[in-house]
C-alpha positions in Angstrom: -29.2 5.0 32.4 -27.5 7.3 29.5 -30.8 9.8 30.3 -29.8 10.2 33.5 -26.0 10.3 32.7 -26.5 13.1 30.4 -29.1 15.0 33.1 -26.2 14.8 35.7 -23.7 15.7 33.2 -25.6 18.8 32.3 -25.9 20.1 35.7 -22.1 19.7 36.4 -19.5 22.6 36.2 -17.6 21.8 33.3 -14.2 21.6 35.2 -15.5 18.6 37.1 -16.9 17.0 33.9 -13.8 14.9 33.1 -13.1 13.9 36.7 -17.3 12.7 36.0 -16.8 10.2 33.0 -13.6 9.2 34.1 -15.3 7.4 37.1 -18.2 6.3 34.9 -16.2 5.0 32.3 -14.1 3.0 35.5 -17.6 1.7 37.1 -18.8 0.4 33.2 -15.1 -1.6 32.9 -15.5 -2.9 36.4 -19.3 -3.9 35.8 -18.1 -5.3 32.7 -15.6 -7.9 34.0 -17.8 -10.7 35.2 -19.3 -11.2 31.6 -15.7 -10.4 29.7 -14.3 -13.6 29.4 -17.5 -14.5 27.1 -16.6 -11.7 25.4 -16.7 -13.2 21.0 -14.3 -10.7 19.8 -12.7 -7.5 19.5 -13.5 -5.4 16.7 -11.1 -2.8 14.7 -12.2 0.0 11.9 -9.7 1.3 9.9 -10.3 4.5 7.9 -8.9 7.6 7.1 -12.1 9.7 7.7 -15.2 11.1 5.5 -16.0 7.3 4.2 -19.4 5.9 5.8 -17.5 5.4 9.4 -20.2 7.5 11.1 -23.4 5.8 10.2 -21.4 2.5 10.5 -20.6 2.8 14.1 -24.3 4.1 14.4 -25.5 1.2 13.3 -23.2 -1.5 14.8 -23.9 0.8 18.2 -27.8 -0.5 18.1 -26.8 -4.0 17.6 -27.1 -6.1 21.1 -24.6 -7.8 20.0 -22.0 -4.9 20.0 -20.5 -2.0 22.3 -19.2 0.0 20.0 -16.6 2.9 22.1 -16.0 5.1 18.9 -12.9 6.8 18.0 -9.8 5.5 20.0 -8.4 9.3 20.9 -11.5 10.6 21.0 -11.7 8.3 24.5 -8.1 8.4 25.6 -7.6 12.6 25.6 -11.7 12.8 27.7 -9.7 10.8 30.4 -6.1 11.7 29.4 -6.2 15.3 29.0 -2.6 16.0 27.0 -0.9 12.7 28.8 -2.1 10.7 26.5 1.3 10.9 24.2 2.6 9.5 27.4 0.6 6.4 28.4 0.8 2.9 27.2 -1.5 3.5 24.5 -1.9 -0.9 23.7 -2.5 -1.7 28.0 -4.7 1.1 27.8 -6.4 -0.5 24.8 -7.4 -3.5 26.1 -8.1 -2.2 29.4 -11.2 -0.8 27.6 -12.2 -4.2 26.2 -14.0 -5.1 29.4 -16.4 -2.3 29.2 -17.8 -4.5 26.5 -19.1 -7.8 29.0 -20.1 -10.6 26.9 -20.5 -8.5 24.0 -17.8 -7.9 21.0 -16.1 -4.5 21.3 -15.7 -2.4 18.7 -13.6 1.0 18.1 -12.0 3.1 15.2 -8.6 4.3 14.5 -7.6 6.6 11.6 -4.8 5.1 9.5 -2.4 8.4 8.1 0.3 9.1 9.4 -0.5 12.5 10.3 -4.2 11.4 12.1 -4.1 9.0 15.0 -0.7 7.2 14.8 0.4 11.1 15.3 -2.0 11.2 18.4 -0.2 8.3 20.6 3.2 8.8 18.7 3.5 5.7 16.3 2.6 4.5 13.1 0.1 2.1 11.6 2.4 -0.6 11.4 3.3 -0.6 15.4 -0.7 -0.1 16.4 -1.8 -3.1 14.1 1.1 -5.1 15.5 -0.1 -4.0 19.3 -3.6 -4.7 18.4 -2.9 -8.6 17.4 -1.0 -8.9 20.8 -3.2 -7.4 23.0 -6.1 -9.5 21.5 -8.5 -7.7 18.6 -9.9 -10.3 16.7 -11.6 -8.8 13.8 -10.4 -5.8 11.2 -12.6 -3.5 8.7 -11.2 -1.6 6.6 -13.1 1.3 4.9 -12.0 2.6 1.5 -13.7 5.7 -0.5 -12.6 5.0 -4.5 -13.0 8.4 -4.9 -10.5 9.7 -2.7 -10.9 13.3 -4.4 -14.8 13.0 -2.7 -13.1 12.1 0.5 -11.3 15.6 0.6 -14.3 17.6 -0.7 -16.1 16.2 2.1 -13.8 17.2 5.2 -13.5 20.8 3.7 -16.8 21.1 3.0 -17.9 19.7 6.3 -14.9 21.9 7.6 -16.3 24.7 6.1 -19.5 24.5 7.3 -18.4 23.4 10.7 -20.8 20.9 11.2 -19.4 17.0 10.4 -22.3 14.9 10.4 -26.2 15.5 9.9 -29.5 13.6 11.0 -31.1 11.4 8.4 -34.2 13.7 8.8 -31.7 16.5 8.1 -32.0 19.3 5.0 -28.3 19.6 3.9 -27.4 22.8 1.9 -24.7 22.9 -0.5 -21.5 25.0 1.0 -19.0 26.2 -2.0 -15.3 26.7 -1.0 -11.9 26.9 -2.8 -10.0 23.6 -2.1 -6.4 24.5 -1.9 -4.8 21.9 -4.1 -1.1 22.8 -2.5 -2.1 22.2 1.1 -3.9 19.0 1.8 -4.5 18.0 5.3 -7.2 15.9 6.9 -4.7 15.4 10.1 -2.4 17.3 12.1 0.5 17.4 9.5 1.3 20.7 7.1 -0.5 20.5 3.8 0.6 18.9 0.9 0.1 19.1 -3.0 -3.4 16.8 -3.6 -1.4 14.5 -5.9 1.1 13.6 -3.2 -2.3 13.5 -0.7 -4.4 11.3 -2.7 -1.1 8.8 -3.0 -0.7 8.9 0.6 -4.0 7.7 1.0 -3.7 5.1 -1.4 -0.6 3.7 0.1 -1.9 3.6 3.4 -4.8 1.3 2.3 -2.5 -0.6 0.9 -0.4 -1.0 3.3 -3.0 -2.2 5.6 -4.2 -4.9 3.1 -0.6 -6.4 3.7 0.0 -6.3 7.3 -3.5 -7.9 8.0 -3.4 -10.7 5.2 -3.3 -13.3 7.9 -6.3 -11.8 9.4 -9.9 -11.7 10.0 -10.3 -9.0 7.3 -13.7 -6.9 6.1 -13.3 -4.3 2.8 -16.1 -2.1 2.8 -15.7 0.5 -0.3 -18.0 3.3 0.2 -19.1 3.8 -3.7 -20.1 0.0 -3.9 -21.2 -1.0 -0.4 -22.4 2.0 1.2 -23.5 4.7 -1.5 -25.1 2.1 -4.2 -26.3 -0.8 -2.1 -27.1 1.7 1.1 -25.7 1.4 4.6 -27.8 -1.5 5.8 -26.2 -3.9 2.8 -22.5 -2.6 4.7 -23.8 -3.1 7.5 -25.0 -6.6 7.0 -21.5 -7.4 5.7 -20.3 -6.9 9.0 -22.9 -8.4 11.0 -22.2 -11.6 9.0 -18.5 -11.5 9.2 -18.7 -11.1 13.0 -21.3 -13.9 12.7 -24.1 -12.0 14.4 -27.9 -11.1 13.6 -28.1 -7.6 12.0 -31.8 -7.0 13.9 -33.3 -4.3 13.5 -31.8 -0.9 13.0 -32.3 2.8 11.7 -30.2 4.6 9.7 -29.3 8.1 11.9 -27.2 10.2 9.5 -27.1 11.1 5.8 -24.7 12.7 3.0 -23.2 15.3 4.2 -21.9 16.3 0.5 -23.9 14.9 -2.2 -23.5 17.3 -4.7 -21.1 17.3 -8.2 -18.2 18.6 -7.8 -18.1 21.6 -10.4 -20.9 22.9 -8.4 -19.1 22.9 -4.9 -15.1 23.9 -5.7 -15.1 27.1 -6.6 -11.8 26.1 -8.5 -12.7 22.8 -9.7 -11.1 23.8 -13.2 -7.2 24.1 -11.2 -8.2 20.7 -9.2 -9.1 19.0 -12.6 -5.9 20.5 -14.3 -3.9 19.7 -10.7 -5.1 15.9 -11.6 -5.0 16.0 -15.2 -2.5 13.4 -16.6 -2.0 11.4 -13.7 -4.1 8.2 -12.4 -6.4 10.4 -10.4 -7.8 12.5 -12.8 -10.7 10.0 -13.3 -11.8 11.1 -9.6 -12.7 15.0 -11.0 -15.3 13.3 -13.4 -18.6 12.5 -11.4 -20.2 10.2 -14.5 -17.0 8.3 -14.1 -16.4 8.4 -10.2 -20.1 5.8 -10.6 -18.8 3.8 -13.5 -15.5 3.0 -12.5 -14.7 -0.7 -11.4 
């Protein structure tokens, strides 16, 4: 069925396109229905981007067990156009849950303020709160300690303008000059990568709070993804949902694996830019592995 979705796809003008999935997505919710009151759970990932996300949602997408829809705007704006600022982003939400059947659902939103709470004109704490009343039933959180990677890694993925590659992939280093005064990985002006890295860190926080009454996964990238390999995260949340992991293959690799000094073209003023402050520990490779 996707085959021949994508064949009839590619022979449509591209103005009808929208109009297309729009009606497929519709007949997938209706067909859904029946089965959606066996449905174990609804699934949330939280994340701010450029942390293992990707080859998570690859994984949990080959699991029989799960449909997992992939980024929350992403979705809304292919059937939405511009309205989507406009809609009742929670009703919409669960709407989608049925496309699911008897299976859990599974989606992502991006947690700073400037990413997806930007997108449907809220904040973090109003989606989480919308999410518990509209019925998700499950929450991952993933975390980079190295947030300073986590920046590297957009730009240099930016840079390149290519996001993700195939685990049979040959990635090539791409050096840039990170502009330490204007950090963005959203829609919002930059800001000074002190002020960005402590953005991020607050917003993980916060999220640790307002779900502590929760079904609640933390999945750190260095330690569950990086060291132990995706299929150890990915069993983490095959057992927390209390599913079978089966059998799966790993479709993407590092997009970024390279030290630091050898990617920044100014990785002496982002060293000095963290120097004397609690991050500077993230501009030190040997340390980004050892710290606990």
């Amino acid at each position: 069925m996707p085959k021949f979705r994508s064949r009839i796809s590619g022979l449509l003008p591209r103005r009808v396109l929208p109009f297309f999935k729009r009606q497929v997505r519709q007949f997938d919710r209706l067909r859904g229905l029946p089965a959606a009151r066996n449905r174990p759970g609804v699934v949330l990932m939280l994340h701010v981007g450029r942390c293992g996300s990707t080859v998570l949602a690859n994984l949990l997408g080959q699991n029989p067990d799960v449909y997992w829809d992939g980024k929350l705007p992403r979705k809304a704006k292919q059937l939405y156009g511009d309205s989507v600022r406009k809609f009742d982003y929670a009703a919409w939400t669960k709407a989608q849950f049925a496309i699911s059947g008897d299976r859990f659902y599974g989606f992502e939103f991006k947690i700073l303020a400037d990413q997806y709470p930007a997108v449907f004109g809220t904040n973090t704490a109003e989606f989480l709160s919308a999410c518990q009343r509209i019925g998700v039933t499950h929450y991952i959180l993933l975390t980079r300690r190295n947030t300073l990677r986590h920046v590297v890694s957009h730009y240099a993925s930016k840079s390149r303008g290519n996001w993700h590659a195939g685990a049979g992939e040959t990635v090539k280093k791409k050096e840039f000059t990170l502009d330490i005064d204007g950090i963005t990985t959203g829609g919002a002006p930059g800001r000074p990568i002190v002020e960005y890295l402590q953005e991020v860190e607050t917003a993980h926080d916060q999220v640790r709070s307002l779900l502590a009454d929760q079904p609640f996964l933390e999945i750190e990238y260095e330690r569950d993804i990086d060291a132990g390999g995706a299929e150890q995260a990915y069993g983490q949340i095959c057992s927390f949902l209390g599913i079978e992991p089966g059998e799966v293959h790993i479709q993407n690799r590092k997009m970024n694996p390279f030290p630091l000094d050898t990617v920044l073209i100014n990785y002496g003023e982002v060293a000095e830019a963290l120097a004397g402050t609690k991050f500077a520990w993230m501009a030190r490779d040997d340390e980004a592995v050892e710290r606990t």
